[in-house]
C-alpha positions in Angstrom: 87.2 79.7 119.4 89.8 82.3 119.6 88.0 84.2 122.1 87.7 80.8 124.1 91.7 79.9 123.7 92.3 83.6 125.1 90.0 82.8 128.4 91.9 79.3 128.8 95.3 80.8 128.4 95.2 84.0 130.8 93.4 81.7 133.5 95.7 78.3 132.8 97.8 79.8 135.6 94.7 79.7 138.6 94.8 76.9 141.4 91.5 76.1 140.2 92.2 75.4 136.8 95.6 73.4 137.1 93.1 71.1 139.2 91.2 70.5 136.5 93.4 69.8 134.1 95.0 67.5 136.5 91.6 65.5 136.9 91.1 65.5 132.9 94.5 63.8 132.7 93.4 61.4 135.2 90.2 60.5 134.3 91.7 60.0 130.6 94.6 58.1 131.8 93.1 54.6 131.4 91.7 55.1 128.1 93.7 57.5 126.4 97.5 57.5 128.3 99.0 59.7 125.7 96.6 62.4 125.9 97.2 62.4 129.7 101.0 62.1 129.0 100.4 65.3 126.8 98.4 67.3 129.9 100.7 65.9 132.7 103.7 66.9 130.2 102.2 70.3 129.7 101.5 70.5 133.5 104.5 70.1 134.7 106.6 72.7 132.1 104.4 75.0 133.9 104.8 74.3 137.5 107.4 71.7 138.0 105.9 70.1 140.7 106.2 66.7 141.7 103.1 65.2 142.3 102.5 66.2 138.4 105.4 64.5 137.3 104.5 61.3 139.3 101.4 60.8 136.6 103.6 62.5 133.6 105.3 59.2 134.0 102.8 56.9 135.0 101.0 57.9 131.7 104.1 57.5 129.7 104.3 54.1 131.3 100.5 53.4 130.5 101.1 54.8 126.5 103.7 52.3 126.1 106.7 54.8 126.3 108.9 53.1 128.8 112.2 55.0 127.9 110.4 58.3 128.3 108.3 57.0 131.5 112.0 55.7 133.1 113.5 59.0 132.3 110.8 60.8 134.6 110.8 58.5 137.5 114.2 58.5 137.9 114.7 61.8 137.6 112.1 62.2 140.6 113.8 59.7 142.5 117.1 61.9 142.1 115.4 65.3 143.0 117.0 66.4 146.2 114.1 67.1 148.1 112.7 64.3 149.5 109.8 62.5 148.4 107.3 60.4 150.6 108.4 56.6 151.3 104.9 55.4 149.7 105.8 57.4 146.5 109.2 56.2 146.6 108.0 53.0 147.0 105.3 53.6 143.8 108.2 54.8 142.1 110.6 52.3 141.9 108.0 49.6 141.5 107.2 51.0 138.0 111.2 51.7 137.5 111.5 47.9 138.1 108.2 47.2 136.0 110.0 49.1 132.8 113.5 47.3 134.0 112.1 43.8 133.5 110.5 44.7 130.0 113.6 46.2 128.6 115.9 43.2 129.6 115.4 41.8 133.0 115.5 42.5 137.0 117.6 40.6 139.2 118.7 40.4 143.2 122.1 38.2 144.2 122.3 37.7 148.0 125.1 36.5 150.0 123.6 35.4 153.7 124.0 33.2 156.4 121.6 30.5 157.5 121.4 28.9 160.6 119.4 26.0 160.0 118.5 25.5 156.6 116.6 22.2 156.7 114.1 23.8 159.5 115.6 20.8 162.2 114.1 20.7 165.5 116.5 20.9 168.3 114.7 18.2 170.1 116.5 14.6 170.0 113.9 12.4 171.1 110.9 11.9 169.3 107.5 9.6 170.7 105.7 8.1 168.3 103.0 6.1 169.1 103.6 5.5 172.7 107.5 4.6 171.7 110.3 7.6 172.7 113.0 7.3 170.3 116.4 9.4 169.4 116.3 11.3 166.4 119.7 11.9 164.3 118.9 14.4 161.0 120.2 13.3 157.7 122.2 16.5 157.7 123.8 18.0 160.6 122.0 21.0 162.1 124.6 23.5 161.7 124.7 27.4 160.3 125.9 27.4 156.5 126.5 30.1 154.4 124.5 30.6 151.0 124.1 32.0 147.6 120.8 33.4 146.4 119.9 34.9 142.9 116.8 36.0 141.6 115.7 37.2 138.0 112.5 38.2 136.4 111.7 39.1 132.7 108.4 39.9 131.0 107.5 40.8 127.5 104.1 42.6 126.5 102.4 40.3 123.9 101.6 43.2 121.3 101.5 46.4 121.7 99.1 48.1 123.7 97.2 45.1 124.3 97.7 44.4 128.3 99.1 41.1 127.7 102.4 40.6 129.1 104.6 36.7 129.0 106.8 36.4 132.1 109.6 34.2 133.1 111.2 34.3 136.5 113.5 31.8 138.2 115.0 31.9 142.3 118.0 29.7 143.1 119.5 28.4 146.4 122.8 27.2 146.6 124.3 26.0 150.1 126.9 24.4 151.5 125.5 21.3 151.5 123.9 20.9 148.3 120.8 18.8 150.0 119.4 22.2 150.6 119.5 23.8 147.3 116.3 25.0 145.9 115.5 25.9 142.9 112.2 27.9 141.6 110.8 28.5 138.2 107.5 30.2 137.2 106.1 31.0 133.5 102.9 32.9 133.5 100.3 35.2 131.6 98.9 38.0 132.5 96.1 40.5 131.9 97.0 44.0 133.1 94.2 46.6 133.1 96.0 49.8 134.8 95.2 53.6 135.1 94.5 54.9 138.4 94.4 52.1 140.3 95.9 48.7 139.0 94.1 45.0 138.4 95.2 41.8 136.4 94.5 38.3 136.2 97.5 35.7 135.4 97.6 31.9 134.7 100.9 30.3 135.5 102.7 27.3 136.4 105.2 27.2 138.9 107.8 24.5 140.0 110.4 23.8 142.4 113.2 21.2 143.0 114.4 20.9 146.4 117.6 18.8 146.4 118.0 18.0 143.0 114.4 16.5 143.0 111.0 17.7 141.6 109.3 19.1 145.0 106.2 20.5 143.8 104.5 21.5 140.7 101.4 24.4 140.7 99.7 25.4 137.9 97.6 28.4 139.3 95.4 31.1 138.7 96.0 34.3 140.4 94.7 37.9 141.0 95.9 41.2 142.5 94.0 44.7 142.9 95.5 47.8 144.2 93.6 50.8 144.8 95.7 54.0 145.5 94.0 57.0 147.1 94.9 60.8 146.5 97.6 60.9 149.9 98.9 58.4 148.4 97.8 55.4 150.7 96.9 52.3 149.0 95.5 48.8 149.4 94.0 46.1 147.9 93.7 42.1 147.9 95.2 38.9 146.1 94.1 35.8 145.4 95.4 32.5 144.5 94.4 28.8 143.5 95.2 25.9 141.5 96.6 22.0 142.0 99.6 21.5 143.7 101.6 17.8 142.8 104.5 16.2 145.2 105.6 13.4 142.6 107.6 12.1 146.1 104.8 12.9 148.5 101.4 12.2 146.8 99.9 12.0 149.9 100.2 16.2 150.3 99.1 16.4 146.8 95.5 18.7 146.7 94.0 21.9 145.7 95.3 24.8 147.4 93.7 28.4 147.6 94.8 31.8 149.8 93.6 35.1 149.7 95.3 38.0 151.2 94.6 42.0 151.6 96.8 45.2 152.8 96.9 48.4 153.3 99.9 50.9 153.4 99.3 54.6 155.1 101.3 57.1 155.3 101.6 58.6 158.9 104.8 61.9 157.7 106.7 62.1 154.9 109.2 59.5 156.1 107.1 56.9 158.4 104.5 54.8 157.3 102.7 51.5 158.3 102.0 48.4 156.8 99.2 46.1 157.3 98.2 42.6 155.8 96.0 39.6 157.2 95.8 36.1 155.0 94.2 32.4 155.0 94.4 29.8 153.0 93.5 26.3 152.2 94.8 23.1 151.3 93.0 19.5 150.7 95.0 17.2 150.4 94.7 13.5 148.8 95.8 12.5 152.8 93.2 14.6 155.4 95.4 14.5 157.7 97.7 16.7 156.0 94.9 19.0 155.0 95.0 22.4 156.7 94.0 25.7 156.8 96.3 29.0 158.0 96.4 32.1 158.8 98.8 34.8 158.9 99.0 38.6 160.4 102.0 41.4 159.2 102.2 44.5 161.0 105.1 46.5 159.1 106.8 49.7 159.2 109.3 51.8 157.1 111.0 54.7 158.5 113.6 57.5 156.4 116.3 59.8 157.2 116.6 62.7 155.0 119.9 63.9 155.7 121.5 60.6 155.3 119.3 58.6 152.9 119.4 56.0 155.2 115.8 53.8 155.0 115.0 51.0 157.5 111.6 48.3 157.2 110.7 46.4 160.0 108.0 43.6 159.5 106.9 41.1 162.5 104.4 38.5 161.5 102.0 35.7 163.4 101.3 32.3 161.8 98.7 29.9 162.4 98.2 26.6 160.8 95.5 23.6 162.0 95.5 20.0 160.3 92.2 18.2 159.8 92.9 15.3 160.9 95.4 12.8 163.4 98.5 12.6 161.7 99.4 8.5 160.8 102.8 8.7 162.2 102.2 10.7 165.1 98.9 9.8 166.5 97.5 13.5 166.8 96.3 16.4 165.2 98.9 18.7 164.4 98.8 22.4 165.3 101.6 25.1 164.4 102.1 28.4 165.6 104.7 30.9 163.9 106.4 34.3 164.3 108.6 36.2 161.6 110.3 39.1 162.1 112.2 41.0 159.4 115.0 44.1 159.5 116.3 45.8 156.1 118.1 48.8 155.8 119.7 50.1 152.6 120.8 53.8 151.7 119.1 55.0 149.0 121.7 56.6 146.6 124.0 53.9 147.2 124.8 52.1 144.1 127.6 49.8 143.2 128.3 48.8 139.8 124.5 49.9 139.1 123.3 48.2 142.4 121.8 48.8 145.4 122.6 47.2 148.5 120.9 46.3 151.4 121.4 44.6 154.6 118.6 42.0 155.6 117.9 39.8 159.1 115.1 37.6 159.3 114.5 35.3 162.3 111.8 32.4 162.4 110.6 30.4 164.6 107.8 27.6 164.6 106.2 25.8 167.7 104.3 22.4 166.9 102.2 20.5 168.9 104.3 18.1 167.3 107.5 18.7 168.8 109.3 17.0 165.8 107.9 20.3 163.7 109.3 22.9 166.1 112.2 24.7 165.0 114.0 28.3 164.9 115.8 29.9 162.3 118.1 33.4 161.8 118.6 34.1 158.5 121.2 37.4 158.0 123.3 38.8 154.8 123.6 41.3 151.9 121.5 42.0 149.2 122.3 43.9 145.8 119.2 44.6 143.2 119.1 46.6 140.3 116.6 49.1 140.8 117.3 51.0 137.5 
């Protein structure tokens, strides 16, 4: 044994062996997160790199150890070398993970709106053969508002995967007709080494208005699979029974399914790709439908300045089933989205960071009533640790 101990020790310092301990730790890192935590701790004392760190504090976050795990991660977020956007990214997903477990994670933003009840700009309608003007409830007109966003989640004993969450999303505009408000309670089974799975019952609900919009309860699903430089991808899937208590006739079952991949082309570029469909049947066929949607991304980094941009554009396709009653033909819609954020990464203030975010939608109907275009532009501040 001693003999044995003397081999390991004078040849713990070889490329060869630091890989194997590094594929001990993760092989072990499912079932056994502190013993990896103790080779990825070890590891590290002895070479400092950063890439060893990474799963020093995934394990820590896998054993349970959150304050140790959130020591690591930010201190690799704070290392003044640069660090790849994808591992960033990785990075302060687990940071925000460890936030909403130890009290809770929130975003406030402060934005502009130019037409928040999606009203087309045309002012004559035809239904049924008849052309009539159209006058919306509200007037179309840009109005500032206030959103705020919190999420919370408890693990439901230690150890055992299980975790209760809360999260809530509020609205407030101007004109309080717009205000929205959305509320989800789930629970979720988390199996996560490597790679991460979980399976989560919830019910969601939304008032729009002051009145009960919707209400979902749902069964979801999300795998990730991460590869060794650091790309990853992976799928979701969602179903349950969605209720309109004021629109029964949209009541139905509704199911969507979704997958992405993320690669990293240098250190500071990568690309994003996801492609979705989904499915509603409603008690009303005509306002069954199925979509489709299509996001090509991008996020690009300046090392000098900290300064990180995303850019998202996005194509949406929608088909009903059936004539509509009113209109007296089958509606078909066709969407773009386009998204800008930037933020600077060591910018905090009072413990936040900010970021500036522009969206613009747009929506053309076969249904002219349904055709519409939106900007949406403010200021966000979230609490990444």
């Amino acid at each position: 044994m001693s003999a044995f101990f003397l081999v390991g020790h004078t040849q713990a310092n070889t490329p060869r062996i630091y890989q194997q301990r590094f594929e001990e730790g993760i092989a072990v890192m499912g079932s056994n997160p502190n013993l990896a935590a103790q080779i990825f701790g070890d590891l590290y004392q002895e070479t400092k790199a950063v890439r060893i760190q990474l799963e020093w504090a995934r394990s820590l976050y896998l054993a349970g150890r959150l304050s140790e795990a959130k020591v690591q991660f930010i201190d690799i977020l704070n290392k003044p070398e640069s660090i790849p956007i994808t591992v960033r990214d990785k990075v302060e997903w687990y940071v925000g993970e460890i936030q909403k477990q130890q009290s809770f994670r929130f975003t406030v933003s402060l934005f502009q709106d130019s037409n928040p009840g999606y009203i087309t700009s045309t002012r004559t309608v035809s239904i049924l053969g008849q052309t009539l003007s159209y006058q919306p409830a509200q007037p179309a007109k840009t109005e500032t508002a206030l959103n705020v966003g919190v999420q919370a989640e408890r693990e439901i004993g230690t150890g055992s995967g299980y975790f209760a969450q809360l999260g809530a999303n509020t609205l407030t505009y101007q004109t309080s007709a717009y205000n929205k408000q959305t509320y989800d309670a789930s629970v979720t089974k988390r199996w996560q080494d490597y790679n991460y799975k979980d399976v989560k019952l919830g019910f969601e609900t939304m008032y729009y208005g002051g009145y009960t919009y919707y209400n979902y309860p749902y069964v979801s699903t999300r795998f990730v699979f991460n590869s060794t430089n650091q790309d990853y991808y992976g799928f979701n899937l969602k179903g349950g029974t969605i209720d309109y208590p004021t629109y029964s006739y949209l009541s139905g079952v509704q199911a969507l399914t979704s997958a992405f991949y993320n690669h990293n082309i240098t250190r500071n570029i990568s690309a994003y790709l996801e492609a979705g469909i989904d499915r509603t049947t409603a008690t009303q066929q005509a306002y069954s439908s199925y979509g489709m949607y299509a996001t090509l991304g991008t996020q690009l980094a300046h090392d000098a300045t900290n300064v990180q941009a995303t850019i998202k554009a996005s194509a949406l396709q929608r088909n009903y089933w059936e004539s509509d009653p009113l209109w007296g033909q089958v509606r078909q819609d066709a969407g773009r989205l386009y998204f800008f954020s930037v933020t600077k990464r060591d910018l905090y203030i009072l413990g936040l960071r900010p970021s500036i975010d522009v969206t613009y939608q747009s929506n053309n109907s076969s249904i002219p009533f349904f055709t519409y275009g939106k900007a949406i532009g403010g200021i966000s501040f979230s609490n990444v640790y």
